[in-house]
C-alpha positions in Angstrom: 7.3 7.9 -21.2 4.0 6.2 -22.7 1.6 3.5 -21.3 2.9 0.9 -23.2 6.9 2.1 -22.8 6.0 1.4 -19.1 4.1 -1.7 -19.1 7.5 -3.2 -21.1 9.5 -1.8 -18.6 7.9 -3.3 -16.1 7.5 -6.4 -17.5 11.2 -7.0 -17.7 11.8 -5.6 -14.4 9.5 -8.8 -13.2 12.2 -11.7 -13.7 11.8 -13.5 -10.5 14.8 -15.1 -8.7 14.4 -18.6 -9.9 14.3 -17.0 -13.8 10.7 -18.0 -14.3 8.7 -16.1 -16.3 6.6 -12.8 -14.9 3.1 -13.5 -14.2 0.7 -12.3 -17.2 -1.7 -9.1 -16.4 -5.5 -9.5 -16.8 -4.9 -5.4 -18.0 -3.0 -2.4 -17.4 -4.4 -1.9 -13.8 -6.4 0.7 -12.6 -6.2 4.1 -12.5 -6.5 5.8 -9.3 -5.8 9.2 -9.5 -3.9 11.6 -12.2 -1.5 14.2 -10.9 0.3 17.8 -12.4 3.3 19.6 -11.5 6.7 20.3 -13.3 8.3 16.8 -12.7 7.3 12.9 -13.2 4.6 13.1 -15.8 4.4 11.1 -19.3 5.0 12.9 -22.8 7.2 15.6 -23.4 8.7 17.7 -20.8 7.5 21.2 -19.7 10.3 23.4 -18.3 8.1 26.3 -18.1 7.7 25.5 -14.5 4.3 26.3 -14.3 2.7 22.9 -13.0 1.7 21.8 -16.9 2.4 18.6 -16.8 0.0 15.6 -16.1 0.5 12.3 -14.5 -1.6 9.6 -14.7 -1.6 6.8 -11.4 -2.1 3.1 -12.4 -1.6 0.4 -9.8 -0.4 -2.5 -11.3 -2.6 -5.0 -12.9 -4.0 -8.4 -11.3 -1.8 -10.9 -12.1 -2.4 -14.2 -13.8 -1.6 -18.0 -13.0 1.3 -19.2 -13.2 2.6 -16.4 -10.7 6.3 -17.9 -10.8 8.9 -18.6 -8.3 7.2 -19.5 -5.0 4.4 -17.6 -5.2 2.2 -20.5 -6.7 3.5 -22.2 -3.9 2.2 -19.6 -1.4 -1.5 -19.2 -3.2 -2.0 -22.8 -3.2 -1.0 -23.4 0.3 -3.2 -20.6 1.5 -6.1 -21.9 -0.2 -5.8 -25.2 0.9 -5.4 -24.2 4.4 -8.4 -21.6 4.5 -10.5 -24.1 2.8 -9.9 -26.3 5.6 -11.3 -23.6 7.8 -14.5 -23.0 6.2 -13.3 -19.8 4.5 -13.1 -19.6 0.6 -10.2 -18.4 -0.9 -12.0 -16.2 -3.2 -14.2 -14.3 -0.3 -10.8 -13.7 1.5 -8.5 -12.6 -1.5 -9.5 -10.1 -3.7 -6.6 -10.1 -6.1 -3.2 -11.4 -6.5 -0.7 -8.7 -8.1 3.1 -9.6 -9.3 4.9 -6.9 -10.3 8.8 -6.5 -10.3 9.7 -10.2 -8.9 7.3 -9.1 -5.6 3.9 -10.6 -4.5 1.4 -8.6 -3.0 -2.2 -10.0 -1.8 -4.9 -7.8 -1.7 -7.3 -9.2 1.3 -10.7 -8.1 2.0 -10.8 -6.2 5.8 -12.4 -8.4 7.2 -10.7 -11.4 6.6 -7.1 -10.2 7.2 -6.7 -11.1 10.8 -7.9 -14.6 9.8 -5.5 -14.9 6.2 -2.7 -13.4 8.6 -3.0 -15.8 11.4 -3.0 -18.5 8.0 0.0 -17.4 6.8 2.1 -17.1 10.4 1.1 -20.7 11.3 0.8 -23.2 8.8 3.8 -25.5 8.5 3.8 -24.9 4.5 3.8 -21.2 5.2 5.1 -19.8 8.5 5.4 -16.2 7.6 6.1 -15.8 11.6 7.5 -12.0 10.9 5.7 -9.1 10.3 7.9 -5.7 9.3 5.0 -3.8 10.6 2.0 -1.9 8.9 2.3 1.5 6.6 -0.2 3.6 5.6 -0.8 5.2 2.2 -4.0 7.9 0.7 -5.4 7.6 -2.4 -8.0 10.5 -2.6 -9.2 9.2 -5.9 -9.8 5.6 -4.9 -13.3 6.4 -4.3 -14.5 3.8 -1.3 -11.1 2.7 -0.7 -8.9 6.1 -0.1 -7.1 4.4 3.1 -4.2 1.5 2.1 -2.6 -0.4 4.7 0.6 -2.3 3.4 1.9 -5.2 5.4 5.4 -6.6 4.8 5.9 -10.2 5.9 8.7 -12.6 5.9 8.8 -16.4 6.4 12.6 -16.9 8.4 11.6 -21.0 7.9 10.8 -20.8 4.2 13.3 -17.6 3.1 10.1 -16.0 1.5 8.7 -12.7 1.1 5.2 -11.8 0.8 3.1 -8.4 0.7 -0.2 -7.9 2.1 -3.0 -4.8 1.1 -6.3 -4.1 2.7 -8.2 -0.4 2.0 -11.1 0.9 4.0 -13.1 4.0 3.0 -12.6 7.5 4.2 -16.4 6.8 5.2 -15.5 4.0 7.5 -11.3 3.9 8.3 -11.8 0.8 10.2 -9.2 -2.2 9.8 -9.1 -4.8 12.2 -6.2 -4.9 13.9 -3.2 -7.4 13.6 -1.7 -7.1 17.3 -2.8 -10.0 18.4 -1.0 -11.9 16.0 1.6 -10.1 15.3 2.8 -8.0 18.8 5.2 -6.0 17.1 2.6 -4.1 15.0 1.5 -2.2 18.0 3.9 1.1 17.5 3.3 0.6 13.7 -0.8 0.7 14.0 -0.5 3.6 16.0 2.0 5.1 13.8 -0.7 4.7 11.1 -3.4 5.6 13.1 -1.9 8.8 14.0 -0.7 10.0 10.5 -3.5 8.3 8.0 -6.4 8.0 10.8 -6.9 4.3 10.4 -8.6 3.0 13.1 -7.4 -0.6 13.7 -10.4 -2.3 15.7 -8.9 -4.5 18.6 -5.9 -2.8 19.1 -5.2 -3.2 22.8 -3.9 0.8 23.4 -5.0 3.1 20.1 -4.0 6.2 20.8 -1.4 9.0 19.1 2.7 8.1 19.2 3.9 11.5 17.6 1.5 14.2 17.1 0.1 15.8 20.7 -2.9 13.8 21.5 -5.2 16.7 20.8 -3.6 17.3 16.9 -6.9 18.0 14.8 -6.3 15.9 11.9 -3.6 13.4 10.1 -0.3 14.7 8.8 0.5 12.2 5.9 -3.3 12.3 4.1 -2.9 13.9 0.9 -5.9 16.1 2.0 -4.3 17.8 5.0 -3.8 21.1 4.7 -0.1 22.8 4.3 0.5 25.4 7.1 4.0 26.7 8.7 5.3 30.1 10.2 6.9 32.8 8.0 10.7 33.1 8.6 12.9 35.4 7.4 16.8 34.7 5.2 19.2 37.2 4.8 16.3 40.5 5.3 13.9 38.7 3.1 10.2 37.2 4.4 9.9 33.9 2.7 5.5 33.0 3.6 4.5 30.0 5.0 4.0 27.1 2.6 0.3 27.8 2.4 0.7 31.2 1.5 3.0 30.5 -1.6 2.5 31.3 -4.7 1.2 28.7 -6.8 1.3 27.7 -10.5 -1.7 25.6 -11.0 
């Protein structure tokens, strides 16, 4: 499927629920990493099954005003109420993206415990629930591999609302959101354990699956394969990372 094919798609996945129309892109968003293998990839297929194909990675672009539905509502709100705290919008929000009727704020590190706190307690917002925190690695984002994804949902206003912060694999610091939201606590600690985010503040950071002296993060995309041979039916099928590869 081409670039453009996609960006269509997309567009007309965007209706929101009030039937406004989809925010406008300021461009196709960036590209953060491109990918082969037999499956997933744009152009024609390959059924060699020799890895050929190649996959580019675009986030979604930044969205331009009007948003639609609420989420003017939410950016306007937010701004007035930081602004009445001495903290420009701007310096606090790097980007607004809308793609497929959902919002999603990027927010700069160090102003996510502050926009958070924002968004739980103003009357015009009152996200007061927080699904918890999920980590994702983009190897390729060069100075902002680590993601942390933050779901939130305003019970008072029947809203939705994502939030997106990145730290470098440099410096995987983020502060951390306990404080404001208590039921993040398993989640940063979840994330810590499987990305190696370090969430500054958080009251007990430690591992909550792996044993406490694991070497290394399970879910980075850098993290080595390993395993145990086993053996079906009389044959010796090798560990993962002693497979034969096509690439």
């Amino acid at each position: 499927m081409s670039d453009d094919r996609q960006a269509q798609d997309g567009a007309a996945a965007e209706q929101t629920e009030e039937g406004a129309v989809p925010a406008a892109r300021t461009g196709p968003g960036e590209v953060v990493g491109r990918r082969r293998g037999m499956f997933g990839a744009h152009g024609s297929g390959d059924t060699s099954g020799y890895g050929g194909l190649r996959r580019v990675v675009r986030f979604p672009g930044e969205a331009r005003r009007p948003y639609g539905s609420y989420f003017d509502e939410i950016a306007d709100e937010l701004d007035g109420a930081l602004e009445e705290q001495g903290l420009d919008y701007d310096a606090a929000v790097e980007q607004v993206v809308v793609d497929r009727g959902e919002m999603t704020m990027h927010v700069r590190r160090e102003h996510l415990p502050r926009v958070a706190r924002t968004l739980r307690d103003d009357p015009a917002l009152r996200f007061e629930l927080c699904l918890g925190v999920s980590g994702v690695h983009f190897p390729e984002d060069t100075g902002r591999e680590l993601h942390a994804v933050y779901q939130l949902r305003s019970l008072t206003h029947r809203r939705l609302l994502r939030l997106e912060t990145t730290a470098p694999d440099a410096d995987p610091h983020l502060p951390s959101l306990v404080a404001v939201y208590p039921t993040n606590d398993w989640h940063e600690r979840e994330t810590y354990d499987f990305f190696g985010i370090v969430f500054d503040g958080h009251p007990a950071l430690a591992r909550i699956m792996m044993p406490d002296d694991w070497v290394g993060h399970p879910q980075r995309k850098d993290y080595p394969l390993g395993g145990i041979p086993v053996e079906y039916k009389g044959a010796q099928i090798p560990s993962p990372d002693q497979r034969r590869a096509y690439s």
